[in-house]
LOTOR-94933 format. One record per residue (C-alpha): y, x, z. Coordinates in steps of 0.02 Angstrom, whole numbers, plus 50000, padded with zeros to 5 digits. Example, Ala and Ser with C-alpha at 12.3 -4.5 7.8 and 13.67 -1.06 7.14 Angstrom:
2
497755061550390;499475068450357;
END
This chain:
369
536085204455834;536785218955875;535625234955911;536065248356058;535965267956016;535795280156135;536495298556123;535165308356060;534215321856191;535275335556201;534435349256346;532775350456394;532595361456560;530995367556629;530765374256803;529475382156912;529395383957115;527995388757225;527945380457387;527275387757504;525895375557594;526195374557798;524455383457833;523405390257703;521995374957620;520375377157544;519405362857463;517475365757411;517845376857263;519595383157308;520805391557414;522805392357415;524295395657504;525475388057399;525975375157278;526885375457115;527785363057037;528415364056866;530025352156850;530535346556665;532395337556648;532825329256498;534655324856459;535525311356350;537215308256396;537355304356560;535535299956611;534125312356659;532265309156653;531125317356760;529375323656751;528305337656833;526645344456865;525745353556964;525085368256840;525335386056839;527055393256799;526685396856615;526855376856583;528865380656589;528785393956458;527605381856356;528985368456381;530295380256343;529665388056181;528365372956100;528995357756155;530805355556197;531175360056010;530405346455969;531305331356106;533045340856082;533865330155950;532665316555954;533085296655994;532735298156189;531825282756159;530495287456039;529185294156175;527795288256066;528405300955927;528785311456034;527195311956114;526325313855918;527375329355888;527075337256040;525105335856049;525115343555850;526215356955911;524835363556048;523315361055933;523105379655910;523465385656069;522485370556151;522775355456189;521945353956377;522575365656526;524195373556533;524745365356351;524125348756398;525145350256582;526665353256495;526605341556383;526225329556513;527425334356604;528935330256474;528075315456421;528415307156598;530055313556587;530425306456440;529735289056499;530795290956643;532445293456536;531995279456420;532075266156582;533695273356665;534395272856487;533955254056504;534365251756679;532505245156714;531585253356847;529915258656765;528565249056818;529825232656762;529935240556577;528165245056572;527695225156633;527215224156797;525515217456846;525045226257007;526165227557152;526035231857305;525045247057252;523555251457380;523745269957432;522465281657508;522855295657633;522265313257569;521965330157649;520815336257760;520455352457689;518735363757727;519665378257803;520505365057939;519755365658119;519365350958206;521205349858296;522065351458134;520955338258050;521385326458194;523155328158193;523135324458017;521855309458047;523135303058180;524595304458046;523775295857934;523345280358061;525355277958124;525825276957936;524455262857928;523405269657818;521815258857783;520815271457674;520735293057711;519875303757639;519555322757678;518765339557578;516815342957585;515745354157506;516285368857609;515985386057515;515235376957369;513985366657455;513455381457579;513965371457725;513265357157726;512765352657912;514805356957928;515415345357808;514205331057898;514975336758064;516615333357979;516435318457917;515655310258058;517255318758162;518265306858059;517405290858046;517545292858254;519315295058236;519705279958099;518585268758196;517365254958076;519185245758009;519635260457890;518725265257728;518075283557720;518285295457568;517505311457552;518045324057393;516765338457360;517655343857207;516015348057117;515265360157253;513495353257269;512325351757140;511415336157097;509985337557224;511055342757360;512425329357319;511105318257328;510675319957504;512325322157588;512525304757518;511255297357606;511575307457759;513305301157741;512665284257750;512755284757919;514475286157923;515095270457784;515665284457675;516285271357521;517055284057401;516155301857361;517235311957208;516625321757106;514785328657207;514345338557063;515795344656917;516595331656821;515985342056663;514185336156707;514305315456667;512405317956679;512615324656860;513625311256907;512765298456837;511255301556923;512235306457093;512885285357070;511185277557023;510235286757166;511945282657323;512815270057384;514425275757389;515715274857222;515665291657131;517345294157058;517965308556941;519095311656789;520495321356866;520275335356772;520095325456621;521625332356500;521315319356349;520855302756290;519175307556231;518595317556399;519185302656497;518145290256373;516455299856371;516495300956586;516615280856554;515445280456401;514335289256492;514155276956663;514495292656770;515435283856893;516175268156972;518055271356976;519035281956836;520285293456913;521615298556799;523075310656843;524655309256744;525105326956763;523685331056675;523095319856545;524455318456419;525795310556527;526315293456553;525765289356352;523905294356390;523825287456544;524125271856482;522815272456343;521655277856472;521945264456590;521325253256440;519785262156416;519285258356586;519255242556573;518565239356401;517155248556519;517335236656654;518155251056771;519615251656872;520855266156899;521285276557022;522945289856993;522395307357065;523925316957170;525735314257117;526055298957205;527845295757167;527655298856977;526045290156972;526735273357091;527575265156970;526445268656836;525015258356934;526045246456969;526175241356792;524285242156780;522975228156776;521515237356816;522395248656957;521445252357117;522315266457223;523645280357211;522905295357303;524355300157451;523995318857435;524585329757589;525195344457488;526155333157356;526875322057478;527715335557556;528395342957410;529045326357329;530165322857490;530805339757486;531245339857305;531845321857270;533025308957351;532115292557348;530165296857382;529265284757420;528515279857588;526915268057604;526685257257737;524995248057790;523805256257656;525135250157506;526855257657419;528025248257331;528985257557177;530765255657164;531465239557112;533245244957129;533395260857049;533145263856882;531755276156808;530595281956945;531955280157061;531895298957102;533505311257104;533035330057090;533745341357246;533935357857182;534415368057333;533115360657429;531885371857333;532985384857275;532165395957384;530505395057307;531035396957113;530215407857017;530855418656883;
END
């Protein structure tokens, strides 16, 4: 039998831009005005794998100086050492945050070179199990007034959405008789046929999380994330025994272990994991597993085109989150986005990798230094 070797990685090339967002977006903890996405390209020979995330700036310069050292030289298809030598490398300067978003960040790219080195599209080399994927529409931010919220409502209905969800939690939890205006707003737009989300991103404290959930009873409100922090799997534990909606957290979770005790712990119904966070592609994975040795499902937080094909490969998958801000991004930097249709996505089955090609003057303008 003869065995196949690929040229070793030869360039690893980090890159920041801040897009700006098309009116400025507040969630229940948090406001912005723009967007940054940190862009990793690995080379070997003629193939490039891409990864990002959506982290602060400083994940390039951690890319630059930590981990590309490390992948340059390498077998491009050894992302499990990879992966080993790059989590040792940010021990000391920590492995969660910044570090961890980097690192996640070349770990999906090197998954992504591995399968166009193969000529598989990714979900086919990781084994797929779950296609279509079911998608949710995401947005519908605090500072948005009623018009805005609409038009995005309406957007989200001609694409065919069959789940939304919107921000609440407004100045963290200090308008609550908004956010039930708000939500009942949208449940009148979506009509009884579409599922309704609501994300606090821990605004509200237990007692007040509490009662917007049975207020929001009224309204079939399924999914409620995170009502208190996801650092308080106490919090959100009680928040799921005492409502009848799914509590569902773990975005910010930025390891194995974080993403284990929120499961451990029976603080909620649905896991959500986001790639661009947790260790990459690798953790996510490992993650996924977890859940359901827990009896959980998963749901991939933001980055819907990296995180597609990865949930497509996944038993346990529920949902890829359709985030406005990322969406728009992702079909202004890359040929190839994807585009769901009737509440589900299908990855690429023709291309290999991701199926995404980088466009580098369409965000040229927004490059940072």
């Amino acid at each position: 039998m003869t065995v196949h070797r690929f040229p070793a990685v030869e360039a690893v090339v980090a890159t920041a831009y801040a897009v700006p967002t098309e009116r400025p977006e507040a969630d229940g903890t948090l406001s912005w005005d723009a967007t940054t996405l940190v862009l990793v390209e690995i080379r070997a020979g003629e193939q490039v794998g891409l990864g990002w995330t959506y982290g602060a700036p400083a994940c390039a310069d951690v890319v630059r100086l930590t981990l590309a050292p490390l992948v340059v030289g390498r077998d491009p298809t050894d992302t499990g050492g990879a992966w080993i030598a790059m989590v040792d490398a940010v021990r000391n300067i920590g492995r969660g945050g910044i570090a961890g978003m980097a690192l996640s960040a070349v770990d999906c790219a090197m998954w992504d070179l591995k399968a166009r080195l193969l000529g598989l599209p990714l979900h086919m080399l990781l084994g797929a199990a779950s296609e279509p994927v079911e998608v949710y529409g995401s947005g519908g931010f605090t500072n948005w007034d009623s018009e805005a919220l609409t038009r995005q409502v309406d957007r989200w209905l001609a694409q065919g959405m069959t789940r939304v969800k919107i921000k609440i939690g407004q100045d963290h939890g200090r308008r609550e008789f908004r956010d039930l205006e708000r939500v009942a707003q949208v449940r009148s737009l979506v009509g009884p046929g579409v599922e309704l989300f609501v994300d606090a991103n821990g605004a509200y404290t237990t007692a007040q999380a509490v009662r917007i959930a049975a207020a929001m009873e009224a309204h079939d409100v399924r999914w409620f994330e995170e009502p208190v922090s996801s650092d308080d799997p106490a919090g959100l534990r009680a928040v799921r025994e005492l409502s009848r909606a799914e509590v569902a957290a773990g975005e910010y979770g930025h390891d194995l272990a974080y993403l284990a005790r929120l499961c451990h712990a029976g603080s909620v119904g649905c896991l959500q994991i986001d790639i661009t966070r947790c260790g990459g592609l690798t953790e996510f994975l490992r993650a996924a597993a977890v859940a359901a040795a827990h009896g959980l499902q998963v749901s991939a937080h933001c980055a819907p085109n990296l995180h597609t094909p990865v949930l497509a490969a996944i038993p346990n998958a529920r949902h890829v989150e359709w985030f406005h801000d990322h969406e728009r991004i992702e079909n202004l930097a890359f040929d190839g986005a994807l585009t769901p249709s009737g509440g589900t996505v299908r990855p690429h089955s023709d291309r290999a990798g991701h199926g995404l090609h980088f466009r580098p003057a369409a965000v040229e303008p927004f490059r940072l230094p």
